[in-house]
C-alpha atoms as a printed R data frame, in Angstrom:
    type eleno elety resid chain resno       x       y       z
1   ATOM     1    CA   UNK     A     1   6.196   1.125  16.425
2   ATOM     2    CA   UNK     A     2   7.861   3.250  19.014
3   ATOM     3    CA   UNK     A     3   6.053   4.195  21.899
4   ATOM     4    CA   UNK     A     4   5.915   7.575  23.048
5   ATOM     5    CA   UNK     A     5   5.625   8.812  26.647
6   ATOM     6    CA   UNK     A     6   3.199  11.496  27.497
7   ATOM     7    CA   UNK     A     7   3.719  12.911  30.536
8   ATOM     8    CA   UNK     A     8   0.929  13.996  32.968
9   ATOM     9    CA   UNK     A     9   0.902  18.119  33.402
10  ATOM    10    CA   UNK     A    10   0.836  17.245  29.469
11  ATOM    11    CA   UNK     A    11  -2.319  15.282  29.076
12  ATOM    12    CA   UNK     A    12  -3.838  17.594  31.802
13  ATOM    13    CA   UNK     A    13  -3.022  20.562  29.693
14  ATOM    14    CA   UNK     A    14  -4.756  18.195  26.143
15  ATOM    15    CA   UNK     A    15  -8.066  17.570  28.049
16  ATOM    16    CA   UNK     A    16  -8.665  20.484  29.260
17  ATOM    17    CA   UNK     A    17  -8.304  22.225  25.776
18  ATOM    18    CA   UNK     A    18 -10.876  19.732  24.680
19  ATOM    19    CA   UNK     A    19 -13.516  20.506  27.244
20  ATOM    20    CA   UNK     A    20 -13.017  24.294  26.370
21  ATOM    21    CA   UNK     A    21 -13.434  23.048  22.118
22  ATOM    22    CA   UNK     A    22 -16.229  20.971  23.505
23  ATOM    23    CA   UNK     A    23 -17.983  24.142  25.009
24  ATOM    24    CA   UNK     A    24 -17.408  26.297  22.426
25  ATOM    25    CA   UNK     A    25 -18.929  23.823  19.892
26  ATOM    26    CA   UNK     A    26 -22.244  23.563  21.991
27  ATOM    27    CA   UNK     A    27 -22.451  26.911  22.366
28  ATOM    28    CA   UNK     A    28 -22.158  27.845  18.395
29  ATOM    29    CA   UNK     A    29 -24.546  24.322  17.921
30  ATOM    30    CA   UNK     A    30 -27.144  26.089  20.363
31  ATOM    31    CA   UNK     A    31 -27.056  29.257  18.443
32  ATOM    32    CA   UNK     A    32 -27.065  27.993  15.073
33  ATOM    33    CA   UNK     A    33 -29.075  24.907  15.292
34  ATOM    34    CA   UNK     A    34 -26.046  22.759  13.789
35  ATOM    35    CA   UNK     A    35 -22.207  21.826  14.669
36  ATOM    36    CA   UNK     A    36 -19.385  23.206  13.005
37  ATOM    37    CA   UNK     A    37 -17.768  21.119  10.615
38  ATOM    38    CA   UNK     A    38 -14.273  20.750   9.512
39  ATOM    39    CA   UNK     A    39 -12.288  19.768   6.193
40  ATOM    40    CA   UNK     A    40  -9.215  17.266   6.667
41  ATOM    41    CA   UNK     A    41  -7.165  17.649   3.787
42  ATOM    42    CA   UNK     A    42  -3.914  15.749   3.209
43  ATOM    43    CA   UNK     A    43  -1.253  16.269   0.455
44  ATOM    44    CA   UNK     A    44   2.260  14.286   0.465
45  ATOM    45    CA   UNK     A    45   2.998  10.979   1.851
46  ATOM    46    CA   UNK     A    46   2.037   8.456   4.582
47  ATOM    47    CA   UNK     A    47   3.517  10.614   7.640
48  ATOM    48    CA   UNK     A    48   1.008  13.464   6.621
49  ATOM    49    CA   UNK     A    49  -1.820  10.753   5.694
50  ATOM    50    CA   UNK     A    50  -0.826   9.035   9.611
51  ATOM    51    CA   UNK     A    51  -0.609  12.694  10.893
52  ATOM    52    CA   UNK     A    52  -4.374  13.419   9.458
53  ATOM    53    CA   UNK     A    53  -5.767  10.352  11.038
54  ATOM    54    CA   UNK     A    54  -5.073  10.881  14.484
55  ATOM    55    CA   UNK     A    55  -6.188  14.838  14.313
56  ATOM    56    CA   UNK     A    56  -9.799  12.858  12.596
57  ATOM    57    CA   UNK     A    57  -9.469  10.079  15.745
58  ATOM    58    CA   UNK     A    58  -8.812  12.953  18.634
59  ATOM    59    CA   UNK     A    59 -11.849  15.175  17.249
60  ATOM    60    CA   UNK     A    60 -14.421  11.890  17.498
61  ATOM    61    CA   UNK     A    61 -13.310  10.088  20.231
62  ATOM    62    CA   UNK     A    62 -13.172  12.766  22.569
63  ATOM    63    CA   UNK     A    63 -16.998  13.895  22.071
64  ATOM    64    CA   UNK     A    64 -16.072  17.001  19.698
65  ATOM    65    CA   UNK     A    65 -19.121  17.898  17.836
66  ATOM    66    CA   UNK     A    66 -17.507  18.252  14.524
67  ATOM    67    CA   UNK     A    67 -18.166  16.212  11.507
68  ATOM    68    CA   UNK     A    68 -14.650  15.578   9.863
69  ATOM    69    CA   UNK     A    69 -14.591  15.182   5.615
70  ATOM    70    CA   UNK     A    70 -11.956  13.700   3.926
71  ATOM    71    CA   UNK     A    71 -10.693  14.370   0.965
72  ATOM    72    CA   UNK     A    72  -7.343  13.003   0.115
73  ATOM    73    CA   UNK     A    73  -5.853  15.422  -2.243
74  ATOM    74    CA   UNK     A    74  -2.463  12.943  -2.834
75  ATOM    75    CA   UNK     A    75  -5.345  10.203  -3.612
76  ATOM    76    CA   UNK     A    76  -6.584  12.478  -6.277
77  ATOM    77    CA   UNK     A    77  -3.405  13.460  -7.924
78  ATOM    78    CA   UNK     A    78  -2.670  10.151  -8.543
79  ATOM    79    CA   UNK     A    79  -5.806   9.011  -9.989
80  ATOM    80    CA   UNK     A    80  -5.127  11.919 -12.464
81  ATOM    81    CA   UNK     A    81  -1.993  10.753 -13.383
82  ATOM    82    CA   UNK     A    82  -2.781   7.382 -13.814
83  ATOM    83    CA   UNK     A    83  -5.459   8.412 -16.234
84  ATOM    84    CA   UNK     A    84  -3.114  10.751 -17.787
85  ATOM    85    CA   UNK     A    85  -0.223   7.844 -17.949
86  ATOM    86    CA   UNK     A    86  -2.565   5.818 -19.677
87  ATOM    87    CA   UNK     A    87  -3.877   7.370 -22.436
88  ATOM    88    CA   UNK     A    88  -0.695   8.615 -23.386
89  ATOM    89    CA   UNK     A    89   0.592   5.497 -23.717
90  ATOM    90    CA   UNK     A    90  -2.035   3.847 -25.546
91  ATOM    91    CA   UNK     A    91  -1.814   6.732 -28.399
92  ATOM    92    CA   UNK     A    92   2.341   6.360 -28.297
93  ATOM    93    CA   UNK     A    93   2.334   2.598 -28.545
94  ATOM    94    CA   UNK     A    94   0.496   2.830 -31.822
95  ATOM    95    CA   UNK     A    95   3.487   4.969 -33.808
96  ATOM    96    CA   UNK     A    96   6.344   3.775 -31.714
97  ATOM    97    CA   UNK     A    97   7.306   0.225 -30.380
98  ATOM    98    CA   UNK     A    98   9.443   0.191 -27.111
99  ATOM    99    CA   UNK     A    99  12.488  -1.823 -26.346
100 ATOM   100    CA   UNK     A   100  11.833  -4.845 -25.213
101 ATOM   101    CA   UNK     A   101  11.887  -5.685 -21.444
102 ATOM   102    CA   UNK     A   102  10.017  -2.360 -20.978
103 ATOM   103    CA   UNK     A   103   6.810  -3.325 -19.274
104 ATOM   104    CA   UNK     A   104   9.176  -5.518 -17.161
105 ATOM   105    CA   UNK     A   105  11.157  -2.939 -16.191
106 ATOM   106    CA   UNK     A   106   8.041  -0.751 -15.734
107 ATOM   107    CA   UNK     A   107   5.719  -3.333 -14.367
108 ATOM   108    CA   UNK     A   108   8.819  -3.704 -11.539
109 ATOM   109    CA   UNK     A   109   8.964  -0.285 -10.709
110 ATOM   110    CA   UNK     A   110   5.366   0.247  -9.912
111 ATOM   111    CA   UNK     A   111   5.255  -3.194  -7.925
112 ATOM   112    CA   UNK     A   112   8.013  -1.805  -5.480
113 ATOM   113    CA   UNK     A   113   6.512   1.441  -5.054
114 ATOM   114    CA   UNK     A   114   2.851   0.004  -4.030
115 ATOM   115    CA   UNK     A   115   4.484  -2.671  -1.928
116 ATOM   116    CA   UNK     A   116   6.010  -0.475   0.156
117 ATOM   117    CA   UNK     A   117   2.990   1.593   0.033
118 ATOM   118    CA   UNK     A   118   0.859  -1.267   1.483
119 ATOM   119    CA   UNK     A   119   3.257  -2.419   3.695
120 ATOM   120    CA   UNK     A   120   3.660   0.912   5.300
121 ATOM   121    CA   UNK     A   121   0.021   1.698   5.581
122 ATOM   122    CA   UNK     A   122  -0.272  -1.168   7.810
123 ATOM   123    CA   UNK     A   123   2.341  -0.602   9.403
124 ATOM   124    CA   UNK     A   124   1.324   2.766  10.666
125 ATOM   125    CA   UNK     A   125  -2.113   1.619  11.127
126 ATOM   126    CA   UNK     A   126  -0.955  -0.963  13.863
127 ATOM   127    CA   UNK     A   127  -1.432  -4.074  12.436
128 ATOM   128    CA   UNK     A   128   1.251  -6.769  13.559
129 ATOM   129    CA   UNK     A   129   4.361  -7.047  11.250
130 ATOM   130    CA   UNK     A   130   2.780  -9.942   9.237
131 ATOM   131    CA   UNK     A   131   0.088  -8.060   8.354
132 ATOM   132    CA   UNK     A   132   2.001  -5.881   7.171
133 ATOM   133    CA   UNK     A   133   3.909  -8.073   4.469
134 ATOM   134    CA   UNK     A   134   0.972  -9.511   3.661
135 ATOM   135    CA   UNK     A   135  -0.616  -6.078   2.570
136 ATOM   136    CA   UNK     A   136   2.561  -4.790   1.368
137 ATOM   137    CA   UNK     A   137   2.754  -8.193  -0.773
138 ATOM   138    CA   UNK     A   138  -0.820  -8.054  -1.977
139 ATOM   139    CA   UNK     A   139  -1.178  -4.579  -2.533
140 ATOM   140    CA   UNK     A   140   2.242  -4.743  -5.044
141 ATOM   141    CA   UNK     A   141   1.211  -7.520  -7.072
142 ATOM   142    CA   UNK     A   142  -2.994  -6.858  -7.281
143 ATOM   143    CA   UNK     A   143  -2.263  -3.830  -9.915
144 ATOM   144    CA   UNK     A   144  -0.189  -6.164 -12.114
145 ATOM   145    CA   UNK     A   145  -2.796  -8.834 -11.712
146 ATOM   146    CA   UNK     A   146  -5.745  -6.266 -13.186
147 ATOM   147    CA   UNK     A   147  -2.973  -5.441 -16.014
148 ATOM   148    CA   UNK     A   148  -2.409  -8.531 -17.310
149 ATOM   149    CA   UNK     A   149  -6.111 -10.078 -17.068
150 ATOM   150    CA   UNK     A   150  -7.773  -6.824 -18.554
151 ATOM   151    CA   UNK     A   151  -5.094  -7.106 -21.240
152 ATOM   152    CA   UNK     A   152  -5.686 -10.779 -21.998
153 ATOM   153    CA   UNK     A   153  -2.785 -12.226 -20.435
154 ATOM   154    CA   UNK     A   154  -1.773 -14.803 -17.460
155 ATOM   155    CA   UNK     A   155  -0.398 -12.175 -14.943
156 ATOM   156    CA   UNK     A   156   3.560 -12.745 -13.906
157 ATOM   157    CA   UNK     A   157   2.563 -13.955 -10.226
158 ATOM   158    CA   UNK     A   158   0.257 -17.259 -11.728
159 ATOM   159    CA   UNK     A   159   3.265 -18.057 -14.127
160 ATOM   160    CA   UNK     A   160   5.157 -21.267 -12.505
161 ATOM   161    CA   UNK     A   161   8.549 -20.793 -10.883
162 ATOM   162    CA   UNK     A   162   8.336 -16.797 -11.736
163 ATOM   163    CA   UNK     A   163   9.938 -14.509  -8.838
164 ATOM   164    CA   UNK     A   164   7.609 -12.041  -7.769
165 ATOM   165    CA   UNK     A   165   5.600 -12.315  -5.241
166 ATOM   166    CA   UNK     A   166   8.738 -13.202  -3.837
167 ATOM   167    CA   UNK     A   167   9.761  -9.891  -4.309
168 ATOM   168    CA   UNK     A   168   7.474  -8.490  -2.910
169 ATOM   169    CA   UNK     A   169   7.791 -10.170  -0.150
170 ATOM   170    CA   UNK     A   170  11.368  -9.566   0.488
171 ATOM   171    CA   UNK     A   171  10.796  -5.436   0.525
172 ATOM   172    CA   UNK     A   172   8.053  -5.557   3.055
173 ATOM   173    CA   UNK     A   173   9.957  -7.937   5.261
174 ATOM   174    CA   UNK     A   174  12.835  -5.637   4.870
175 ATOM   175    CA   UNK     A   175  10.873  -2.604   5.894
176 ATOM   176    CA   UNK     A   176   8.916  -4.375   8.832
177 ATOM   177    CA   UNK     A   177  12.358  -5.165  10.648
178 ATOM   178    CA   UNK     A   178  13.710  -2.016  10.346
179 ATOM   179    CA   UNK     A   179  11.026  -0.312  11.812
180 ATOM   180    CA   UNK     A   180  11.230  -2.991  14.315
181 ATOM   181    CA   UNK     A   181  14.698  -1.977  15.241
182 ATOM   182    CA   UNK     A   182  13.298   1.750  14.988
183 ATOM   183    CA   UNK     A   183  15.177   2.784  11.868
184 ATOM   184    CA   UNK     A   184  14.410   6.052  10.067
185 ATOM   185    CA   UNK     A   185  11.067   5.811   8.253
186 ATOM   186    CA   UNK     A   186  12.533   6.864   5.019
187 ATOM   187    CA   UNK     A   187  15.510   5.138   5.293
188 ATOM   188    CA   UNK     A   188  13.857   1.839   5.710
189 ATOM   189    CA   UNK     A   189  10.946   2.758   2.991
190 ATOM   190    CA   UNK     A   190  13.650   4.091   0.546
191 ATOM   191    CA   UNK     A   191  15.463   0.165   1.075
192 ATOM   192    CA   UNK     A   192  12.272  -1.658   0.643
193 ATOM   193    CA   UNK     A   193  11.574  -0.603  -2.289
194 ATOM   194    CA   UNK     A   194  14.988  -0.687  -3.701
195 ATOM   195    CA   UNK     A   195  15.160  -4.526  -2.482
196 ATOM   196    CA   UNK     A   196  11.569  -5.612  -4.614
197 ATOM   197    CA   UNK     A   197  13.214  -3.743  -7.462
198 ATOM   198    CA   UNK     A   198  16.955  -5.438  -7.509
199 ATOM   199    CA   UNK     A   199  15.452  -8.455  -6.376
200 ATOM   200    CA   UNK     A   200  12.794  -8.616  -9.717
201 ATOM   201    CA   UNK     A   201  15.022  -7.494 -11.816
202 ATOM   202    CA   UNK     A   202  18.117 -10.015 -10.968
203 ATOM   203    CA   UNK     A   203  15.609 -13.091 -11.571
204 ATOM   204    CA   UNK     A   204  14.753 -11.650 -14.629
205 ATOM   205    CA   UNK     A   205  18.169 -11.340 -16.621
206 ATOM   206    CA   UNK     A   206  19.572 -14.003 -14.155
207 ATOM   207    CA   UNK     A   207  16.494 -16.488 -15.357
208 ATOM   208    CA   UNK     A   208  15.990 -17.185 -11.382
209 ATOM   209    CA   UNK     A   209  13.424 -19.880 -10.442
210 ATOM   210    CA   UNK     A   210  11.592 -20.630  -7.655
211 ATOM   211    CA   UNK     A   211  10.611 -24.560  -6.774
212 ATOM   212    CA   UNK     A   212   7.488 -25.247  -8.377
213 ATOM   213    CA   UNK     A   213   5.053 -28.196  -7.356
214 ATOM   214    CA   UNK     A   214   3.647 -30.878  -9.349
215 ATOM   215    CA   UNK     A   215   0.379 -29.565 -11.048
216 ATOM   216    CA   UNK     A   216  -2.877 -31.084  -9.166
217 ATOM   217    CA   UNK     A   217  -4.707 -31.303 -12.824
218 ATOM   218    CA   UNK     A   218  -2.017 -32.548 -14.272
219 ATOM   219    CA   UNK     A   219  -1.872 -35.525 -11.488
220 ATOM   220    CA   UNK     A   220  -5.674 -35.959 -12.575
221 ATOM   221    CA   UNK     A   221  -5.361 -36.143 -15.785
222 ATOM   222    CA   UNK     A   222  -2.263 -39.284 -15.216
223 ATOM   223    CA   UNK     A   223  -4.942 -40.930 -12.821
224 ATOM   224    CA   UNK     A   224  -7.359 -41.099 -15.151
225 ATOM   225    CA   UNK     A   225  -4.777 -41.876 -18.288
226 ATOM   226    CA   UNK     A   226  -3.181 -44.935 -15.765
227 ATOM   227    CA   UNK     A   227  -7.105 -46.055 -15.091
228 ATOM   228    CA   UNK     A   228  -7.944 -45.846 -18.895
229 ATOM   229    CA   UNK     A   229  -4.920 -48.074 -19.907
230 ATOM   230    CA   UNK     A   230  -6.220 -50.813 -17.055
């Protein structure tokens, strides 16, 4: 993350604003028996979500007497249209049968968009650029995961030799170096996400498959066959 120089007459001019917030707080507290309170309220995406933290972190941690609620409208909106998303489908899916490949297809899209969600959450956060793909990588793939066991069926990241996790991967890691090498935010979010995508997709129709390792049950299960036929 790029660091940003604040210069002195400038932090002079912040701190002194907040003593004159501070006394104007205790003097409406003193007068009314309780603090004022204020309503955070974000709407769009993680720049205005960043932007809300720090206003929440300056009001605290400078001894402002203000309790600070949050209610994340974006937060909201999506719940709504995942709920929304959902039934629809479930009453479409009984007349109509899609093409097949669609949850693929589907199921891809959503995993690049929450990767790169995850990813740059952390990122803005301040966690190290690990922790980043790690949350970028776990928050893409967790949704599927609920799918496909709530649905009754082994989720595409436990399938052996399946790309995507991989995927996953790939985006965040993507992302986390741009930023590194202080890229535009959108540009390098916009990239991620196109990377998880074309990445999924290729192993899909290309029928790309990662090394997979000799099962530790099914070694077991040879042990015991070998010791059996002794």
């Amino acid at each position: 993350m790029p660091t940003i120089q604040v210069s002195t007459e400038e932090m002079t001019k912040q701190l002194h604003f907040t003593r004159e917030i501070r006394n104007w707080n205790n003097t409406f507290e003193a007068q009314h028996g309780h603090p004022r309170t204020a309503c955070v309220r974000t709407f769009g995406c993680q720049m205005n979500e960043h932007d809300s933290e720090k206003l929440s972190g300056m009001l605290t941690q400078n001894g402002t007497p203000i309790t600070v609620y949050w209610v994340m409208g974006h937060d909201v909106q999506f719940l709504y249209m995942a709920l929304g998303t959902s039934l629809a489908m479930f009453y479409i899916t009984r007349f109509w049968n899609p093409p097949p490949g669609t949850i693929r297809v589907a199921d891809t899209f959503a995993m690049a968009f929450f990767t790169l969600l995850g990813a740059a959450k952390a990122y803005y956060l301040g966690c190290p650029g690990i922790v980043c793909i790690c949350m970028g990588v776990c928050t893409g793939v967790a949704g599927g995961i609920l799918r496909d066991v709530l649905t009754g069926n082994v989720p595409y990241v436990f399938r052996s030799k399946e790309v995507y996790a991989s995927a996953a991967f790939s985006g965040s890691l993507l992302f986390v170096i741009m930023q590194y090498f202080n890229c535009p935010y959108e540009l390098s979010y916009i990239l991620g996400t196109i990377v998880v995508f074309a990445v999924r997709m290729t192993a899909v129709y290309m029928n790309w498959r990662l090394p997979a390792y000799r099962s530790l049950f099914d070694a077991v299960q040879n042990d015991e066959s070998l010791h059996d036929h002794k």
